[in-house]
Backbone bond lengths (Angstrom), bond angles and torsions (degrees), N, CA, C in turn:
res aa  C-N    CA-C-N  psi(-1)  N-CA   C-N-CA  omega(-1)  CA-C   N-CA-C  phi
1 X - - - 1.444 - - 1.525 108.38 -
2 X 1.378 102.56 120.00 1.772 89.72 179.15 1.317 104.75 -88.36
3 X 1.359 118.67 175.54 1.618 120.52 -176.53 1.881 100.50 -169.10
4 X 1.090 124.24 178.89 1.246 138.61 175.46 1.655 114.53 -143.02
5 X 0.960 114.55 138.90 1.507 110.56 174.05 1.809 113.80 -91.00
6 X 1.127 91.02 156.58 1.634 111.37 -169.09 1.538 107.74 -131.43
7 X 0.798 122.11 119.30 2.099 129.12 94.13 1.400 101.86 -81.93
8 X 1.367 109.31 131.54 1.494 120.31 163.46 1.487 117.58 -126.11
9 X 1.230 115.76 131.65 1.388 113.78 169.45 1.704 109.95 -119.49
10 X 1.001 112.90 114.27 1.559 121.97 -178.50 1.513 112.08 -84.97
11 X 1.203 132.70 77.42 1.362 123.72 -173.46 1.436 125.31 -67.19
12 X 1.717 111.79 171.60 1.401 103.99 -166.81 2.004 106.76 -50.39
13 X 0.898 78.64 -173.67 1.840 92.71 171.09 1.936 113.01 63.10
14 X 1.456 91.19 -7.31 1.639 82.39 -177.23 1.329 92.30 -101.07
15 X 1.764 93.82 128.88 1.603 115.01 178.28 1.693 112.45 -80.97
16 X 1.393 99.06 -42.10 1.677 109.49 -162.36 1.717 109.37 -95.13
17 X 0.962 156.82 67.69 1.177 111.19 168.26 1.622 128.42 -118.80
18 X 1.174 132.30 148.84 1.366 130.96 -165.19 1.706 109.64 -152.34
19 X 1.590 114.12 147.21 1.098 114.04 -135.57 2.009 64.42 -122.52
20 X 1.656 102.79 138.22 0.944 147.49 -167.25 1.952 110.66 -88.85
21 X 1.597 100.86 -43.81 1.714 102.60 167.21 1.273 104.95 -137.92
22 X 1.487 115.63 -155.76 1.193 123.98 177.78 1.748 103.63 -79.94
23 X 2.025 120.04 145.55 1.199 98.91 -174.27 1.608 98.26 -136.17
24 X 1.888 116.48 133.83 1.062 142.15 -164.53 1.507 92.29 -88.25
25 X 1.634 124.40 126.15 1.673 123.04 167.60 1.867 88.20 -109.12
26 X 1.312 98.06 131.14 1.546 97.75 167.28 1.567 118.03 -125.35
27 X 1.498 107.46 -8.70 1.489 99.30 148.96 1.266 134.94 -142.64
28 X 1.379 129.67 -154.42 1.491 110.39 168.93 1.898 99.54 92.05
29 X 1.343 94.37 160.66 1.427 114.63 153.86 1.516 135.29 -53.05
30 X 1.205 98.95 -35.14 2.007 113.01 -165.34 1.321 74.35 -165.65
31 X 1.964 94.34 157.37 1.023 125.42 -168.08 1.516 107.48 -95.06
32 X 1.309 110.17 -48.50 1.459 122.97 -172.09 1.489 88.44 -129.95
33 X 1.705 117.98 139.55 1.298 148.51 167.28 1.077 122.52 -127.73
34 X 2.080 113.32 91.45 1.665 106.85 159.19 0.990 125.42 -63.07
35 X 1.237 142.56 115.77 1.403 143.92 -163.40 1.684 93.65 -115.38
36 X 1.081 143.16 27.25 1.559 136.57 -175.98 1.816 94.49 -153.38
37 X 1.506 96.38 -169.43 1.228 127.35 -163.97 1.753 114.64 -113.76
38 X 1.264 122.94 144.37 1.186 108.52 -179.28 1.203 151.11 44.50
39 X 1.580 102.64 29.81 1.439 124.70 143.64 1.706 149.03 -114.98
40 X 1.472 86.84 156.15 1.058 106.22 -161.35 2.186 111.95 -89.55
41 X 1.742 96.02 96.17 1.727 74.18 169.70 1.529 112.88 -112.93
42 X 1.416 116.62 153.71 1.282 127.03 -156.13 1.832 80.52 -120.05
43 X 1.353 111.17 128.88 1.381 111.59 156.29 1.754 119.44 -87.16
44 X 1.466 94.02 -5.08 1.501 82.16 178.22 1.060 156.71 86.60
45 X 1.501 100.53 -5.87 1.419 130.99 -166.97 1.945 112.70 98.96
46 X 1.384 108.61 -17.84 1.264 122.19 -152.38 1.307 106.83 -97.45
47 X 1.302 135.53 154.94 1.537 140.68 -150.41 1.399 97.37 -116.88
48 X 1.458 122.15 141.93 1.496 134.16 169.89 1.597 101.07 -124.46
49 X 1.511 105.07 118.37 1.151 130.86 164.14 1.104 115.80 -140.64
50 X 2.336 102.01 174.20 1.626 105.93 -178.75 1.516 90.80 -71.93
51 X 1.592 98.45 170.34 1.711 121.97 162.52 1.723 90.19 -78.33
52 X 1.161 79.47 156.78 1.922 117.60 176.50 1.974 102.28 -46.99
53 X 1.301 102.46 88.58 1.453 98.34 -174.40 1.537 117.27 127.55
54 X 1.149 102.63 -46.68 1.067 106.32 -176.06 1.721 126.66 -53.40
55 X 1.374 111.85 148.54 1.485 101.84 173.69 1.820 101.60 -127.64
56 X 1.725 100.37 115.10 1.649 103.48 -173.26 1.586 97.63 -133.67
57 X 0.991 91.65 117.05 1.670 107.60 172.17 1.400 120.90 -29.55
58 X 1.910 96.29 -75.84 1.457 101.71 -175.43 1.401 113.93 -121.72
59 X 1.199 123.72 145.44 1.634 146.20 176.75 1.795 104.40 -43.56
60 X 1.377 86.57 -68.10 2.064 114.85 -164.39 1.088 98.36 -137.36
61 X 1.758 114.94 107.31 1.410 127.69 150.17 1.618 99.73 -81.05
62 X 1.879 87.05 126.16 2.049 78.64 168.13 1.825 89.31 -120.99
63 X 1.402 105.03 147.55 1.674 120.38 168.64 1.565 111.48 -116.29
64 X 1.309 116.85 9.55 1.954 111.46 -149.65 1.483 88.27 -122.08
65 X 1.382 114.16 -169.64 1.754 118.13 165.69 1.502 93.81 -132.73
66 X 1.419 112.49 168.55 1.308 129.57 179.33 1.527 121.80 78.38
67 X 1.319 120.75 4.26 1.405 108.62 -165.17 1.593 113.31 -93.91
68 X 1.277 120.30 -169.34 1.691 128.86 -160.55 1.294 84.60 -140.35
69 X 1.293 107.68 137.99 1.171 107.50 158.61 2.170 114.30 -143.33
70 X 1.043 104.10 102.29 1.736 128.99 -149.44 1.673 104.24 -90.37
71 X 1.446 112.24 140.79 1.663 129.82 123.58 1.675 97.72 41.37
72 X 1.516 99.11 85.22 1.400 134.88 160.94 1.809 107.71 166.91
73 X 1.952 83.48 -171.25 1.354 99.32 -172.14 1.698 87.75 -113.13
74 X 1.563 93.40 150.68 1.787 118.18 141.18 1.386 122.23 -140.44
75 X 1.306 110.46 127.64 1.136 150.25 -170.87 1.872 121.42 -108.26
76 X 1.087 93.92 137.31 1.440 115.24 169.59 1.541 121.52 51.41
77 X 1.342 114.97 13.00 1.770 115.01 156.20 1.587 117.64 -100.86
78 X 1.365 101.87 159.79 1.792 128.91 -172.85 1.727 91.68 -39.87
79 X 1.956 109.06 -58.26 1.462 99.14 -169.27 1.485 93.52 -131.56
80 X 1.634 126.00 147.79 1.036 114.89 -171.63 1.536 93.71 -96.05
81 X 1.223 140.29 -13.17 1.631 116.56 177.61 1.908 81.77 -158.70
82 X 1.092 90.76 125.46 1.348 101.37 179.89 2.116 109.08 -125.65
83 X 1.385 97.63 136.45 1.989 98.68 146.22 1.409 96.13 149.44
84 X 1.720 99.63 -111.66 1.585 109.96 -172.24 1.639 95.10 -151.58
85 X 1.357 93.31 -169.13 1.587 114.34 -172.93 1.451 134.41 131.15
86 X 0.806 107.57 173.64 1.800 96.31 -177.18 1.544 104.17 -134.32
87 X 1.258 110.20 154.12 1.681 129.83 170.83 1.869 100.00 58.66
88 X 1.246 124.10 48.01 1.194 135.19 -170.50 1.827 91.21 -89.56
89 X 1.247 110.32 151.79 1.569 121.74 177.42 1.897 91.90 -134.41
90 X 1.473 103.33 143.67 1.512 104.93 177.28 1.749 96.24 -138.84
91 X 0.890 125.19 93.59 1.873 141.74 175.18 1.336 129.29 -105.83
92 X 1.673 108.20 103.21 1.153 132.48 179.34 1.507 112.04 45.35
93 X 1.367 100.73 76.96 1.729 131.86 152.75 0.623 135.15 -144.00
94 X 1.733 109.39 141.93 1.550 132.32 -153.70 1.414 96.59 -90.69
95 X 1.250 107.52 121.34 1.660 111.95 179.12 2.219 89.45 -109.62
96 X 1.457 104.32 119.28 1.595 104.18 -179.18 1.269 97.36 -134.60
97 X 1.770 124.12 140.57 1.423 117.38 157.70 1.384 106.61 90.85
98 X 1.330 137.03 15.13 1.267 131.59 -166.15 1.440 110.92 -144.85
99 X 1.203 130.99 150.83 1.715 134.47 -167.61 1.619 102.23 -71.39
100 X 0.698 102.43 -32.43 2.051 106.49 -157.40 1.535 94.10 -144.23
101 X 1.137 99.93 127.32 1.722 102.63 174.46 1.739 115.11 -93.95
102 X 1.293 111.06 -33.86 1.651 112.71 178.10 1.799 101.98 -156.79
103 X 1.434 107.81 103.01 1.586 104.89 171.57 1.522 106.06 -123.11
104 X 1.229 100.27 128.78 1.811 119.17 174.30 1.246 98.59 -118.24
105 X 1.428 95.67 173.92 1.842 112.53 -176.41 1.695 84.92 -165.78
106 X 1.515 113.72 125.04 1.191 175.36 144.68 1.756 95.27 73.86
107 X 0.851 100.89 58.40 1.916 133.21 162.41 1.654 101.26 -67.75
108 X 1.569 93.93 120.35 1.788 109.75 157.36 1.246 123.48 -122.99
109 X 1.473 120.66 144.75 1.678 117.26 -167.33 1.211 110.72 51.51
110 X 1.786 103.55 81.05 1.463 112.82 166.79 1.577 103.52 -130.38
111 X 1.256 84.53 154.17 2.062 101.60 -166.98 1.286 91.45 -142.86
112 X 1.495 112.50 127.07 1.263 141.62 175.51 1.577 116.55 -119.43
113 X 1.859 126.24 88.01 1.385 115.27 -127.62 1.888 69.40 -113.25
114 X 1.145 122.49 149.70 2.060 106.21 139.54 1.657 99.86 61.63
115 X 0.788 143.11 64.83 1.355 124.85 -165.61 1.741 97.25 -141.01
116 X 1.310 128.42 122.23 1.838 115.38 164.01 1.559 112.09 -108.92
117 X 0.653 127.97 140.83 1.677 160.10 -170.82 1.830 102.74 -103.54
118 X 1.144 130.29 73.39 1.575 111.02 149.05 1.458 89.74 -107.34
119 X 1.288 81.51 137.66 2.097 102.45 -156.65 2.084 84.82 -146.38
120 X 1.640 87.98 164.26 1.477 97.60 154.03 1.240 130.15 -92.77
121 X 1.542 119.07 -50.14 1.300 154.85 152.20 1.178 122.53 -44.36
122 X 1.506 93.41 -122.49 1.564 108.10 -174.11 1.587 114.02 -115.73
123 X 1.514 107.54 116.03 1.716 104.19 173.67 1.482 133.81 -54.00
124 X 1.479 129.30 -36.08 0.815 150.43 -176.63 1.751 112.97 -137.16
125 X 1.568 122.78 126.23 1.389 99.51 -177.45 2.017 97.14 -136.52
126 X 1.145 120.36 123.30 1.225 117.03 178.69 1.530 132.51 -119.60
127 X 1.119 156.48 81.48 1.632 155.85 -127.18 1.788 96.10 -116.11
128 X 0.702 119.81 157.20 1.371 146.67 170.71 2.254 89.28 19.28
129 X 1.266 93.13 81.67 1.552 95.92 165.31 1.110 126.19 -160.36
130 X 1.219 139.77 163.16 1.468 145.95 -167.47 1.421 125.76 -124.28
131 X 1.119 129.03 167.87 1.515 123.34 -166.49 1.600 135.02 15.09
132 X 1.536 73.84 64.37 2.068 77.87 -179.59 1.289 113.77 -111.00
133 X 1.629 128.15 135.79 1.489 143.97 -178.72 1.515 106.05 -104.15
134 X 1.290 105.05 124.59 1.987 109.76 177.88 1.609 87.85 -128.30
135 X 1.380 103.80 129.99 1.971 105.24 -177.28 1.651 89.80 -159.91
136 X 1.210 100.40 155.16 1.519 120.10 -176.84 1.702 113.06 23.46
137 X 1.421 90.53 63.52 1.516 98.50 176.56 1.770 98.92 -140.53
138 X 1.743 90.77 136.19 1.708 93.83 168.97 1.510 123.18 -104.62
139 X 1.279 99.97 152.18 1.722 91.36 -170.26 1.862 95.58 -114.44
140 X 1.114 115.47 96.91 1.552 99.35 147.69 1.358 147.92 -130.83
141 X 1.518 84.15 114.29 1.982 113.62 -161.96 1.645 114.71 -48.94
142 X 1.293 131.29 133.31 1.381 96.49 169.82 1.770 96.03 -125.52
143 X 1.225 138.36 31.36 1.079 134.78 -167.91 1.585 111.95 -102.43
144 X 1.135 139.54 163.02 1.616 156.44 167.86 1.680 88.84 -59.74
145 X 1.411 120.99 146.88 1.544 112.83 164.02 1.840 112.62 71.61
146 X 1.317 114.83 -15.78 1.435 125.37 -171.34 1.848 86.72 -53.73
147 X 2.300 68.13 140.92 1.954 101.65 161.94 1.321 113.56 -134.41
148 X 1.126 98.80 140.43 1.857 92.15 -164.61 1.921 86.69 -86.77
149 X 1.308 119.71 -58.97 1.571 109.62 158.63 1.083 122.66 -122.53
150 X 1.196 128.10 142.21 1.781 145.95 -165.69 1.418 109.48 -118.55
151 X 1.661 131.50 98.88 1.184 125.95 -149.85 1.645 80.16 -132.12
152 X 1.039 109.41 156.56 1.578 131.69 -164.19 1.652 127.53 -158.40
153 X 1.107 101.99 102.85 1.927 118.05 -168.45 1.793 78.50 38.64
154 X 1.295 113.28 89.57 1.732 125.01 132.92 1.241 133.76 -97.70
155 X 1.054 131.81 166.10 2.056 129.39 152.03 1.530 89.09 -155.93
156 X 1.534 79.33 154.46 1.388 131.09 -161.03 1.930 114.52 49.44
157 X 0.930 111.22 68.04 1.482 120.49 167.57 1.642 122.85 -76.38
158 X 1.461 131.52 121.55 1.095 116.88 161.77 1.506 122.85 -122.97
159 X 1.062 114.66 116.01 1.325 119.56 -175.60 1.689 105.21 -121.32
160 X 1.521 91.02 115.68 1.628 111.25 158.35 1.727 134.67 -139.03
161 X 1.091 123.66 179.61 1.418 124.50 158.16 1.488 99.46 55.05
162 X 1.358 125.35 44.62 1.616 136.10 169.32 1.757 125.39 -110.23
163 X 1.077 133.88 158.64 1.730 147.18 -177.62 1.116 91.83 -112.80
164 X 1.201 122.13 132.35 1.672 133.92 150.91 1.654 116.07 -110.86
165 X 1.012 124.00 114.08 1.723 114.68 -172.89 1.601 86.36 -141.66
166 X 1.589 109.74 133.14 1.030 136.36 -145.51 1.856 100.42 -132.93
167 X 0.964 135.66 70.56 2.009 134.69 179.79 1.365 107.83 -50.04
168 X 1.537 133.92 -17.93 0.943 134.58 156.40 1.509 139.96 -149.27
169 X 1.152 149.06 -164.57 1.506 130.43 -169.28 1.869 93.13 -147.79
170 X 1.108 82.04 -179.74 1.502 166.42 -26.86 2.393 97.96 -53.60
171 X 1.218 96.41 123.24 1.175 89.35 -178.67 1.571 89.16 -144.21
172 X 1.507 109.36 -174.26 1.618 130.04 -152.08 1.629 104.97 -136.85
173 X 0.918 122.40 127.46 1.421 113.07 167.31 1.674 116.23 -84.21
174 X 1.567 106.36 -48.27 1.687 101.90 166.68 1.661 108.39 -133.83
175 X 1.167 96.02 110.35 1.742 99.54 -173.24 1.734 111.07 -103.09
């Protein structure tokens, strides 16, 4: 399997970016950091995880608004895309091996398109945000306490066309 290692910092102004193999983060906080606005990263089909050893918090630091983030896996960190932002899109990714699959705090215009969750925790986690869509996404939790989504002082939420499968209880599908 080829792969490349990462810290990444994606700065503002980059529209495109997409990762070419599978990519190893072996240090740092987060693996990959959007630090801008209005981009688009495509994993590609390709998986972002820590290297063999490593201990990295988060998958995807985002700081910007508007970005996509597309079509792969992340694997084996605490949160696979963690922060804030606005008008964020998250499309068909496998979040596996990780506590929290996507937690923001006070996020507007969020779309959660295709997306699976085998999580421990919490699949989806959202705090002080507004207009968020979760549709054709499966959540399956396998943790004690598991939430497939954890929504917190929101408005306007729409959630449809989702799987909740739960390996153990007492757990919540939308709490």
């Amino acid at each position: 399997m080829s792969t490349f290692t990462c810290l990444c910092f994606i700065p503002d102004r980059v529209q495109q970016f997409q990762l070419k193999q599978n990519a190893l983060c072996s240090s740092s906080s987060a693996g990959i950091v959007i630090q801008g606005s209005d981009t688009v990263f495509d994993l590609n089909g390709f998986t972002l995880a820590p290297a063999f050893g490593a201990d990295i918090e988060v998958g995807i630091q985002l700081s910007g608004d508007q970005n996509l983030i597309k079509n792969g896996v992340i694997e084996g960190f605490d949160f696979g895309i963690e922060d804030s932002g606005d008008k964020l899109e998250f499309e068909d990714i496998y979040f596996t091996d990780v506590s929290v699959g996507i937690s923001l705090i006070g996020s507007k215009g969020i779309v959660v398109d295709s997306c699976t969750f085998d999580v421990e925790t919490i699949g989806l986690g959202i705090t002080d945000g507004r207009d968020v869509t979760v549709f054709d996404s499966r959540f399956n939790i396998n943790g004690e306490e598991a939430r497939g989504i954890l929504l917190t002082k929101l408005k306007q939420v729409n959630v449809f066309s989702n799987l909740f499968d739960f390996a153990t209880g007492p757990a919540k599908g939308i709490w």
